[in-house]
N, CA, C and O atoms as a Tripos MOL2 file, in Angstrom:
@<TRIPOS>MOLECULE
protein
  256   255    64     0     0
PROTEIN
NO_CHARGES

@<TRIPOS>ATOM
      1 N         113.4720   99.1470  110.9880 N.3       1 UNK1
      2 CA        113.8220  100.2510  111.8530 C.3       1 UNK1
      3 C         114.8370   99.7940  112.9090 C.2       1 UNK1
      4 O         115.5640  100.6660  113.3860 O.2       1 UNK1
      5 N         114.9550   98.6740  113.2820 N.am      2 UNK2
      6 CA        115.4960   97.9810  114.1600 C.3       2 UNK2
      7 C         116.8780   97.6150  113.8070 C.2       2 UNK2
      8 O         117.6910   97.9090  114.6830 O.2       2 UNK2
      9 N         117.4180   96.9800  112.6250 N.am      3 UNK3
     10 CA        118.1460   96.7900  112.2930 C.3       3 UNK3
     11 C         118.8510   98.6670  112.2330 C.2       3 UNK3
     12 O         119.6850   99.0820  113.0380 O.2       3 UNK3
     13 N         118.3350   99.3830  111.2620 N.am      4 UNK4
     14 CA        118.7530  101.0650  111.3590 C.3       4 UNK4
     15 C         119.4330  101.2360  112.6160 C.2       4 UNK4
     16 O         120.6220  101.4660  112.8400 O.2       4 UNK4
     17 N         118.2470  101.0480  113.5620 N.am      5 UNK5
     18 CA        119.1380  101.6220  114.7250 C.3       5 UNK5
     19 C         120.6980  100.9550  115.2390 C.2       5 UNK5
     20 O         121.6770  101.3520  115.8720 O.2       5 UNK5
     21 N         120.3400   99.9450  114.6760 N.am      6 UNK6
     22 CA        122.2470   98.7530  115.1770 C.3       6 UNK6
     23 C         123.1050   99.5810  114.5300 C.2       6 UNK6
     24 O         124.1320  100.0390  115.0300 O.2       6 UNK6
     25 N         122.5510   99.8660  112.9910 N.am      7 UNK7
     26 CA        123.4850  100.4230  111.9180 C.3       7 UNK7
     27 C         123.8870  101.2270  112.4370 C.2       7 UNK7
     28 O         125.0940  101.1990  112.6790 O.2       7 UNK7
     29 N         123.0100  102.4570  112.9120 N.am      8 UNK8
     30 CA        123.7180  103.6500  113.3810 C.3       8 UNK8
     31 C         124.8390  103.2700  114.5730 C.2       8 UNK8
     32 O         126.0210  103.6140  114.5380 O.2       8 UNK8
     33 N         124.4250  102.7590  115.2640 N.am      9 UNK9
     34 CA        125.3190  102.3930  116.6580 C.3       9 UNK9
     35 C         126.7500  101.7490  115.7440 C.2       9 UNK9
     36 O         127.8110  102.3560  115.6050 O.2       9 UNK9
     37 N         126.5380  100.8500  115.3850 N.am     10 UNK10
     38 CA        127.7710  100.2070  114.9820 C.3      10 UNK10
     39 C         128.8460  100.9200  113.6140 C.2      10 UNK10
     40 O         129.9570  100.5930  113.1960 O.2      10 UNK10
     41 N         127.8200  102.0750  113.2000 N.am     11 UNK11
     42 CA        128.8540  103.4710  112.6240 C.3      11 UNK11
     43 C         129.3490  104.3220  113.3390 C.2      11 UNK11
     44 O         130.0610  105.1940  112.8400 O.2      11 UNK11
     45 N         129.1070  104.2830  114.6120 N.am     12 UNK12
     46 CA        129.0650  105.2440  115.5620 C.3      12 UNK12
     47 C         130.4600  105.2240  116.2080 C.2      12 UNK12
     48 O         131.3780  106.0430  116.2600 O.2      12 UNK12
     49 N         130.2240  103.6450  116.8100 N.am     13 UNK13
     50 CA        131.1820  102.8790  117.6670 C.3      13 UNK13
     51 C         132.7150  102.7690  116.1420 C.2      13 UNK13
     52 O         133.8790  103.1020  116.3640 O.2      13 UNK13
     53 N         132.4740  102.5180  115.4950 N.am     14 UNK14
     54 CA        133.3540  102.4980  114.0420 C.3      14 UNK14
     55 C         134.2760  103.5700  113.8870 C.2      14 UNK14
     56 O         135.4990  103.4710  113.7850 O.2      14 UNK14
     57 N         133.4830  104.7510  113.8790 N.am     15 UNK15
     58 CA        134.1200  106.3000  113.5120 C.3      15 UNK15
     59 C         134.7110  106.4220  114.7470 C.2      15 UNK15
     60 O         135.8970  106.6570  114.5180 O.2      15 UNK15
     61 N         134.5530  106.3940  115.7380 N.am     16 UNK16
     62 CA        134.9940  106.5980  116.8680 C.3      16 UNK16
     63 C         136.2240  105.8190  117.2850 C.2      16 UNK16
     64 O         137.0700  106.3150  118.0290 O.2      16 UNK16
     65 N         136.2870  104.9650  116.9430 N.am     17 UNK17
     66 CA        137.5880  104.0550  117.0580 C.3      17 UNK17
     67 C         138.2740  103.5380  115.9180 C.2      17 UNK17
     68 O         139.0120  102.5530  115.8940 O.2      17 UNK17
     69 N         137.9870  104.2290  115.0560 N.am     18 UNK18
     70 CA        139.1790  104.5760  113.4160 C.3      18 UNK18
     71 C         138.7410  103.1590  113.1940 C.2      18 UNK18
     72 O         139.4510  102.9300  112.2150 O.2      18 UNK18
     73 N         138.1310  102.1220  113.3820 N.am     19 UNK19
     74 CA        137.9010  100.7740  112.7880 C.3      19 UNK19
     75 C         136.8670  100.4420  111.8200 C.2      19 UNK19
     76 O         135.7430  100.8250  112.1440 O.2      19 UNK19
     77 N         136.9780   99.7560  110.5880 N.am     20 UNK20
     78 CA        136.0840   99.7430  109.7800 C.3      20 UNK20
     79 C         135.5990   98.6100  109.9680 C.2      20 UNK20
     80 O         135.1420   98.2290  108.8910 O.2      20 UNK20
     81 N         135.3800   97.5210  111.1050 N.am     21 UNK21
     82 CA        134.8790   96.5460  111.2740 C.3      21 UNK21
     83 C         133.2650   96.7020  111.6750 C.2      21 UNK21
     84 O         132.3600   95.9760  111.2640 O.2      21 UNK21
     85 N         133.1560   97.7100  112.4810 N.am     22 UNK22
     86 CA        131.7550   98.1040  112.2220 C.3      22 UNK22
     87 C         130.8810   98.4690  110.6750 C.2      22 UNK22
     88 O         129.9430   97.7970  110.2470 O.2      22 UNK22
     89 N         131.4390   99.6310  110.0450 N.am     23 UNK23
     90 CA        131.3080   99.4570  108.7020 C.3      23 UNK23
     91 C         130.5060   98.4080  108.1280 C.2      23 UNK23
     92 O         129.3580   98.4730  107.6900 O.2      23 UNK23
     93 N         131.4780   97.2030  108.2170 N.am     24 UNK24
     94 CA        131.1890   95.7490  107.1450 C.3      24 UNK24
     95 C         130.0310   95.3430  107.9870 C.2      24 UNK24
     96 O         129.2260   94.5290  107.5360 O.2      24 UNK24
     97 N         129.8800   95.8700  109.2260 N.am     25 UNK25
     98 CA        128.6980   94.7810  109.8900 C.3      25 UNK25
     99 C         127.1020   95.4150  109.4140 C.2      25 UNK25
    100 O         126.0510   94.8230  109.1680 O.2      25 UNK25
    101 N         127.5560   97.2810  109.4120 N.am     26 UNK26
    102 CA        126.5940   98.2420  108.6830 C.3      26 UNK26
    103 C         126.1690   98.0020  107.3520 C.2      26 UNK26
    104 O         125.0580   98.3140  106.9230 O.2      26 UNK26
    105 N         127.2530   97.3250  106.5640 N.am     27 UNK27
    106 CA        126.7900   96.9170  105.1000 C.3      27 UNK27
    107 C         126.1290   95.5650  104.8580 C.2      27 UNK27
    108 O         125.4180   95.3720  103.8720 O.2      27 UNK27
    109 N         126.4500   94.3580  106.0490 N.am     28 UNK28
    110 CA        126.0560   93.5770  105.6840 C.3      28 UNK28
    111 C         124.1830   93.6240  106.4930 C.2      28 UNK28
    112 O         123.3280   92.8370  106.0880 O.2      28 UNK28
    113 N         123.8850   94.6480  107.5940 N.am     29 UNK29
    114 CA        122.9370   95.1580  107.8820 C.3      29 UNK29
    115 C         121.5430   95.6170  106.8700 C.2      29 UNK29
    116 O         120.3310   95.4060  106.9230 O.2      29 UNK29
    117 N         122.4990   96.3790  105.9170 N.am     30 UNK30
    118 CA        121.6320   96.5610  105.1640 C.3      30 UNK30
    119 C         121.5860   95.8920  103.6850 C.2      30 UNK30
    120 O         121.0970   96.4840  102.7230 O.2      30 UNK30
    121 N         122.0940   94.7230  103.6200 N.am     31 UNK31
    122 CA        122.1970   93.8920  102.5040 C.3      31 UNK31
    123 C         120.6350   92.8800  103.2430 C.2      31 UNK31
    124 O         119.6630   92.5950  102.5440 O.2      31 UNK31
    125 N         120.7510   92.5340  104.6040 N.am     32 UNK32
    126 CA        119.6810   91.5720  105.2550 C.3      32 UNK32
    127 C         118.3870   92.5570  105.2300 C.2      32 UNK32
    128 O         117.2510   92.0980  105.1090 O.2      32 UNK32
    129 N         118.6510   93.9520  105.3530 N.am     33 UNK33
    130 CA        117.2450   94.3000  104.9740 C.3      33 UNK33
    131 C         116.5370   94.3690  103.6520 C.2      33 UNK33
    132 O         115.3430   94.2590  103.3760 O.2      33 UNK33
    133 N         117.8520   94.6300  102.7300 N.am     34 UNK34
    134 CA        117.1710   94.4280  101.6910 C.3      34 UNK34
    135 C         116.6740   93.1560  100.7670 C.2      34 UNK34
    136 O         115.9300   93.0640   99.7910 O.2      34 UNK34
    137 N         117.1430   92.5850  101.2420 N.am     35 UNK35
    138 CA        116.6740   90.4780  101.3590 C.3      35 UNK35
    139 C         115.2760   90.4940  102.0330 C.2      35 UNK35
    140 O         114.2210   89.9620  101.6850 O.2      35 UNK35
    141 N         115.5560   91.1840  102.9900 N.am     36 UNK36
    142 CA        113.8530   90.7050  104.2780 C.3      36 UNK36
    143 C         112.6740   91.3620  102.8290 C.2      36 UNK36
    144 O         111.7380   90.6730  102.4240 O.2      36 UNK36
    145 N         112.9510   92.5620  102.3350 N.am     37 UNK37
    146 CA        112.2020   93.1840  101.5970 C.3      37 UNK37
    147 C         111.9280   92.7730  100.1230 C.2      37 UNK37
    148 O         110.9030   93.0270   99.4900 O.2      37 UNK37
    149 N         113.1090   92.0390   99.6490 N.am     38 UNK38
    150 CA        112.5270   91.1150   98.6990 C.3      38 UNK38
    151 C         111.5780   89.7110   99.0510 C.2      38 UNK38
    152 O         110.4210   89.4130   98.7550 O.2      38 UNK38
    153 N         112.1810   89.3170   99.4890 N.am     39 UNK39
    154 CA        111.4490   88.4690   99.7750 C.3      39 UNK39
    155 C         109.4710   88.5580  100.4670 C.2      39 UNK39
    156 O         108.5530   87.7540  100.3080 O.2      39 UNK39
    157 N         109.5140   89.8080  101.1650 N.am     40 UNK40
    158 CA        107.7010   90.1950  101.3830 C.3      40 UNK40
    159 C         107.5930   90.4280  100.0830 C.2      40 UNK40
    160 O         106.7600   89.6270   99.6580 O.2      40 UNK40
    161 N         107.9570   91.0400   99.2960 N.am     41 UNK41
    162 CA        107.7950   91.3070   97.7350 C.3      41 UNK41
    163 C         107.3830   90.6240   96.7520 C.2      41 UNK41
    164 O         106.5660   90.9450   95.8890 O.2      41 UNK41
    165 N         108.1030   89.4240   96.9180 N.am     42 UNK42
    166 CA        108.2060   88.4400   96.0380 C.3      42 UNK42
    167 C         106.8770   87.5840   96.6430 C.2      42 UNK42
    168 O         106.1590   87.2200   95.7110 O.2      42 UNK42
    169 N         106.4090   87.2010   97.8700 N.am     43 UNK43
    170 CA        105.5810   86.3300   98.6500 C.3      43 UNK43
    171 C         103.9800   87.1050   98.3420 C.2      43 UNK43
    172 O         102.8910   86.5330   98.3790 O.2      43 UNK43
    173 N         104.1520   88.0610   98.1410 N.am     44 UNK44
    174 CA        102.9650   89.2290   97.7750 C.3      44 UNK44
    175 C         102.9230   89.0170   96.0010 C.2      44 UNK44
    176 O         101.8810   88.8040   95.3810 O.2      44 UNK44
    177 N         103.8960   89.0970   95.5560 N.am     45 UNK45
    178 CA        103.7090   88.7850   94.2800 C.3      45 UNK45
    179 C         102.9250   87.1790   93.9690 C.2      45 UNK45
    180 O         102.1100   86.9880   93.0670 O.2      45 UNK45
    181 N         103.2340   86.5040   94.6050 N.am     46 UNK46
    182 CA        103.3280   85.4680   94.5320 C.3      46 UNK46
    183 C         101.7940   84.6330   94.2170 C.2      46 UNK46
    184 O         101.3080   83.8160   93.4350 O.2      46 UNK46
    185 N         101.3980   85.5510   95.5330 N.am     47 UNK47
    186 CA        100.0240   84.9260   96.0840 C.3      47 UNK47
    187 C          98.9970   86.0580   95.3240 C.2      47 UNK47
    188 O          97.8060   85.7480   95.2850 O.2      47 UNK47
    189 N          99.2520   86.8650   94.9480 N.am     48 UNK48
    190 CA         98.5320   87.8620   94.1940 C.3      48 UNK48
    191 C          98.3010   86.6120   92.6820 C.2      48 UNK48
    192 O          97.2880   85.9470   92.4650 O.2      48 UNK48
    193 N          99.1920   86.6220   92.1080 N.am     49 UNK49
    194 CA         99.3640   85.2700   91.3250 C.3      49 UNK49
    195 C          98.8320   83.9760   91.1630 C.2      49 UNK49
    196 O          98.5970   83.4300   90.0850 O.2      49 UNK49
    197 N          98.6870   83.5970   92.0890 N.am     50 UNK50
    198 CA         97.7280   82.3960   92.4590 C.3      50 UNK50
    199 C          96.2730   82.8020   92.8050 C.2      50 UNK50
    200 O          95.3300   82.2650   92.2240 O.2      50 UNK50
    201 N          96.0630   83.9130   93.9120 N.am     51 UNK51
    202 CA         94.6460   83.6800   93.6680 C.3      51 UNK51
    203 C          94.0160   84.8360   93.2560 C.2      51 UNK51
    204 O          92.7940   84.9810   93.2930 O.2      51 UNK51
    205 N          95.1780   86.0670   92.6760 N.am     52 UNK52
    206 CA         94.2550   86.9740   91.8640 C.3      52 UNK52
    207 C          93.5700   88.6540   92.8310 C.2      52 UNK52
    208 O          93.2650   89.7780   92.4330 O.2      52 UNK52
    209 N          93.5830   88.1240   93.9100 N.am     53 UNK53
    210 CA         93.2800   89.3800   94.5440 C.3      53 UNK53
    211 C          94.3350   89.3360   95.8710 C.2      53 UNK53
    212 O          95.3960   88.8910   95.4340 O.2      53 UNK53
    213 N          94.4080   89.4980   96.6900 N.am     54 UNK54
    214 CA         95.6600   90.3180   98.1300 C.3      54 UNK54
    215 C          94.2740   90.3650   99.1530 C.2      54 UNK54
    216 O          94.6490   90.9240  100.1840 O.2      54 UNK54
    217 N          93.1580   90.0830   99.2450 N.am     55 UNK55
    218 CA         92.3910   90.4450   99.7280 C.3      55 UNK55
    219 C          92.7320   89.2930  101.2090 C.2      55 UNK55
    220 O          93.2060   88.1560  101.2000 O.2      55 UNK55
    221 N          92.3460   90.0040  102.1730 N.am     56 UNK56
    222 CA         92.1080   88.8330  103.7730 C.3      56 UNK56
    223 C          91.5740   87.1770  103.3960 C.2      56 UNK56
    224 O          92.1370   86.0850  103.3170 O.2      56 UNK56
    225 N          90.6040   87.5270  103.2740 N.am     57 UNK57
    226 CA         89.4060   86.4800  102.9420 C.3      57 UNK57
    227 C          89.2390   85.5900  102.1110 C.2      57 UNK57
    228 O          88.3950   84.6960  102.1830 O.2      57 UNK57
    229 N          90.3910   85.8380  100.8610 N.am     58 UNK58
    230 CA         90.5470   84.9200  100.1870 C.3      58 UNK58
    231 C          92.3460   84.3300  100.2270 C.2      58 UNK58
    232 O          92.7200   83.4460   99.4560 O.2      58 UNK58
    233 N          93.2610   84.9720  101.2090 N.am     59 UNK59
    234 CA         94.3720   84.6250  101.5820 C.3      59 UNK59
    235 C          93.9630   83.6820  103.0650 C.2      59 UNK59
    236 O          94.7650   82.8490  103.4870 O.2      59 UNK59
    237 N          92.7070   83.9220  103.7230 N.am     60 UNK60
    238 CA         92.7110   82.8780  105.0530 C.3      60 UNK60
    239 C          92.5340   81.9000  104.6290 C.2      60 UNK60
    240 O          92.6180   81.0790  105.5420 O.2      60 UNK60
    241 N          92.3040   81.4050  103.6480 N.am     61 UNK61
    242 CA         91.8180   80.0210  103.3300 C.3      61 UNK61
    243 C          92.8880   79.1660  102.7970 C.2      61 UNK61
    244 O          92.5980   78.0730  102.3120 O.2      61 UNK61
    245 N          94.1240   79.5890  102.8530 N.am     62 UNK62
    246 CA         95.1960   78.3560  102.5590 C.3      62 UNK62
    247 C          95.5730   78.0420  103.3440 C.2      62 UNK62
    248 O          95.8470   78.7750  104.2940 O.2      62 UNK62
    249 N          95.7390   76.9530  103.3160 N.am     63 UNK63
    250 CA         96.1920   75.6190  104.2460 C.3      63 UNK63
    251 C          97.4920   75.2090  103.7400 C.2      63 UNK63
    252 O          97.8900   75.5150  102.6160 O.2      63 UNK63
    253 N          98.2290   74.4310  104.6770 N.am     64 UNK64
    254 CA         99.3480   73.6830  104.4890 C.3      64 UNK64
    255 C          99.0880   72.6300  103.9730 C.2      64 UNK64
    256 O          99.9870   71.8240  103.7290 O.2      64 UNK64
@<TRIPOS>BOND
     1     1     2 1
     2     2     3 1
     3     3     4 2
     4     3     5 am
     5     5     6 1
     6     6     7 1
     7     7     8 2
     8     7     9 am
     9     9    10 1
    10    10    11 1
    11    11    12 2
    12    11    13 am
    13    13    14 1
    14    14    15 1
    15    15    16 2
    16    15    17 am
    17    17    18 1
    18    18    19 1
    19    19    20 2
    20    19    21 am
    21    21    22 1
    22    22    23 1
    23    23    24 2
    24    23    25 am
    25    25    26 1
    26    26    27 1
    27    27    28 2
    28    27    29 am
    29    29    30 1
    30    30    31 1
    31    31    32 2
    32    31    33 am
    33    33    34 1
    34    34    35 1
    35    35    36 2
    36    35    37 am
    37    37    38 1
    38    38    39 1
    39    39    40 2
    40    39    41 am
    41    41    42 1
    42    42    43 1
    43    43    44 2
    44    43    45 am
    45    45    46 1
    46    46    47 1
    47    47    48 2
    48    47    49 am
    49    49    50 1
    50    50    51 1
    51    51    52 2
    52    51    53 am
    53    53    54 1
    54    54    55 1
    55    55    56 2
    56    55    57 am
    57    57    58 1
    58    58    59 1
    59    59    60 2
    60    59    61 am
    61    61    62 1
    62    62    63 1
    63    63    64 2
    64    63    65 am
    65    65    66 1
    66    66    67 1
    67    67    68 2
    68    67    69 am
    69    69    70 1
    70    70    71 1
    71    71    72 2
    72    71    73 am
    73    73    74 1
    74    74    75 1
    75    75    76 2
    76    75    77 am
    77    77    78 1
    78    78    79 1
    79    79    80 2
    80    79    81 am
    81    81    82 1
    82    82    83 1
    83    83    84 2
    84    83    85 am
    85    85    86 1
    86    86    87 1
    87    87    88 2
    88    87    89 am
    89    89    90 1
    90    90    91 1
    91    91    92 2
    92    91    93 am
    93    93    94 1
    94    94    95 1
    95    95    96 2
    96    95    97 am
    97    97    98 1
    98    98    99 1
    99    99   100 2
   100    99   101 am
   101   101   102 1
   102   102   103 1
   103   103   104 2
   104   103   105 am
   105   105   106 1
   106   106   107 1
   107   107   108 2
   108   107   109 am
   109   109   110 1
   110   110   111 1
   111   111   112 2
   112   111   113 am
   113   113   114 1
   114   114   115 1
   115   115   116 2
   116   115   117 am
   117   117   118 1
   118   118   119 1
   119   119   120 2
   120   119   121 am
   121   121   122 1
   122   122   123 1
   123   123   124 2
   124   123   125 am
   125   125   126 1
   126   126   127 1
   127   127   128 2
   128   127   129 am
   129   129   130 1
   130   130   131 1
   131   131   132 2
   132   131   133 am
   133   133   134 1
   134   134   135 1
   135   135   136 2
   136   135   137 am
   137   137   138 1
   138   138   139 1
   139   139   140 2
   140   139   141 am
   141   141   142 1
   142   142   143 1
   143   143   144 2
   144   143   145 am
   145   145   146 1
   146   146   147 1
   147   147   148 2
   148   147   149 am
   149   149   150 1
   150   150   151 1
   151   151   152 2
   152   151   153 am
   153   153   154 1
   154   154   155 1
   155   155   156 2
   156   155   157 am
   157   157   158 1
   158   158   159 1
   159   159   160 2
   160   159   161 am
   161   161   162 1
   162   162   163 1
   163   163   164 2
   164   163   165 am
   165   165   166 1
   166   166   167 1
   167   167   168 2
   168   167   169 am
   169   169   170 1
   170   170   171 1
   171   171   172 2
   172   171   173 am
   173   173   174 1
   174   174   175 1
   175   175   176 2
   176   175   177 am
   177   177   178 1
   178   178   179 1
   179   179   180 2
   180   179   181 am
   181   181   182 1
   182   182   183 1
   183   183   184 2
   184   183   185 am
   185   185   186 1
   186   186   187 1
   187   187   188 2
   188   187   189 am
   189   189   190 1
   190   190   191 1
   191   191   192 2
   192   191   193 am
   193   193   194 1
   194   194   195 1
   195   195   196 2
   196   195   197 am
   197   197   198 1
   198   198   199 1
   199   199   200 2
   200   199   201 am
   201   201   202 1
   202   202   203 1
   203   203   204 2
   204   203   205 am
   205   205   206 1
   206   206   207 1
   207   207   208 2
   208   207   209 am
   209   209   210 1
   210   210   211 1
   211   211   212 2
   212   211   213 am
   213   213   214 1
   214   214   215 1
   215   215   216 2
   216   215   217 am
   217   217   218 1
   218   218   219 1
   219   219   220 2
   220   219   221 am
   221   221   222 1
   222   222   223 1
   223   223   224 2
   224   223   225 am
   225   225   226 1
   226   226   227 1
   227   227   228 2
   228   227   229 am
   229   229   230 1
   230   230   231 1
   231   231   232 2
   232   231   233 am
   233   233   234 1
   234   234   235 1
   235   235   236 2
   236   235   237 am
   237   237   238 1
   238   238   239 1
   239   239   240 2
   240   239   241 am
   241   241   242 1
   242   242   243 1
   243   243   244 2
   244   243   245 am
   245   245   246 1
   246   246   247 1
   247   247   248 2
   248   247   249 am
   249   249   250 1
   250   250   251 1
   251   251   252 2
   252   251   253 am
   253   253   254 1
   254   254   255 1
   255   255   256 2
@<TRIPOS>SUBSTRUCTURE
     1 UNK1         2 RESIDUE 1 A UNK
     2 UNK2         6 RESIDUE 1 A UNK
     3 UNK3        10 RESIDUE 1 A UNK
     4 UNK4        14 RESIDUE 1 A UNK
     5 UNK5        18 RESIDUE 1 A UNK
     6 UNK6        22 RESIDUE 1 A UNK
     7 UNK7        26 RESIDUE 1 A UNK
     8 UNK8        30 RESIDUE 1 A UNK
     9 UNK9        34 RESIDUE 1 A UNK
    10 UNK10       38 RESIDUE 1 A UNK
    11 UNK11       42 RESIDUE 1 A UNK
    12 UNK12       46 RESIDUE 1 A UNK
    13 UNK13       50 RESIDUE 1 A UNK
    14 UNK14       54 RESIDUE 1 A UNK
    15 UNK15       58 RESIDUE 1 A UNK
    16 UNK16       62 RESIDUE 1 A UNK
    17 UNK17       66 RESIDUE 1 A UNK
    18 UNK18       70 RESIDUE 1 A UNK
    19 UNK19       74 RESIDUE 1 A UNK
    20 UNK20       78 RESIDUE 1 A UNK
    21 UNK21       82 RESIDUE 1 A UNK
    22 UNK22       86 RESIDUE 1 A UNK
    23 UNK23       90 RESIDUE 1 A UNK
    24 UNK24       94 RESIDUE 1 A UNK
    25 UNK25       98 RESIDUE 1 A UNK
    26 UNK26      102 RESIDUE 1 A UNK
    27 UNK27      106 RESIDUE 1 A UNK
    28 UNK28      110 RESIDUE 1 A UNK
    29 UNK29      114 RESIDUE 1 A UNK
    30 UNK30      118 RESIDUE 1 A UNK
    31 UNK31      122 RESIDUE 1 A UNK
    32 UNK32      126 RESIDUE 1 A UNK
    33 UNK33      130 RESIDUE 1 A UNK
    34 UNK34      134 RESIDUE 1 A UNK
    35 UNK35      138 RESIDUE 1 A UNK
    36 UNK36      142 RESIDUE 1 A UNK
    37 UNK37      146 RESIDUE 1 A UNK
    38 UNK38      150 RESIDUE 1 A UNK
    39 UNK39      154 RESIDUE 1 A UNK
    40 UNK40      158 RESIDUE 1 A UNK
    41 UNK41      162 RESIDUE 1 A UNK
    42 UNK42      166 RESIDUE 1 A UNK
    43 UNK43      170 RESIDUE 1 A UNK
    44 UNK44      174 RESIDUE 1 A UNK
    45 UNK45      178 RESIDUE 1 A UNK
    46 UNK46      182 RESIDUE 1 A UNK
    47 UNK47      186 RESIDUE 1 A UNK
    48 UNK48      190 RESIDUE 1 A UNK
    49 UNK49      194 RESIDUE 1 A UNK
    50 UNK50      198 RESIDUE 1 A UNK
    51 UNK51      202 RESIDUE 1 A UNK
    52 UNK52      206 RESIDUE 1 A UNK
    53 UNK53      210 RESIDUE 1 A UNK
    54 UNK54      214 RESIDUE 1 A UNK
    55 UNK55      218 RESIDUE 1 A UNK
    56 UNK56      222 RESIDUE 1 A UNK
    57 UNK57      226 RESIDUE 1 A UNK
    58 UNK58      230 RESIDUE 1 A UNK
    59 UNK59      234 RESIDUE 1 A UNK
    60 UNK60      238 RESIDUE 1 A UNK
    61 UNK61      242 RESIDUE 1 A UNK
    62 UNK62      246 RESIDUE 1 A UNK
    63 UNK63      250 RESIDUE 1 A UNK
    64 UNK64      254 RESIDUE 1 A UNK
């Protein structure tokens, strides 16, 4: 949501001053969210994988 809100600002500030340098900062905005979101994805996959359930109680118990 956080990142969204930059996006909007920095399309904002963009259109407003005919510059597409905001733009690229809006695209590369939402290229990092969609990274942040693979990656919970993949870490959920992951551990679902190893121990079979997503549950609290059996995710508190790993250690480094």
């Amino acid at each position: 949501m956080l990142i969204n809100a930059g996006n909007l600002n920095f399309l904002a500030f963009a259109r407003y001053h005919n510059d597409l340098t905001g733009a690229m900062f809006v695209l590369f905005g939402i290229c990092l969210a969609a990274v942040e979101a693979v990656i919970g994805l993949a870490l959920t996959v992951r551990l679902f994988r190893a121990h079979e359930t997503l549950g609290f109680h059996a995710i508190a118990n790993l250690r480094w």
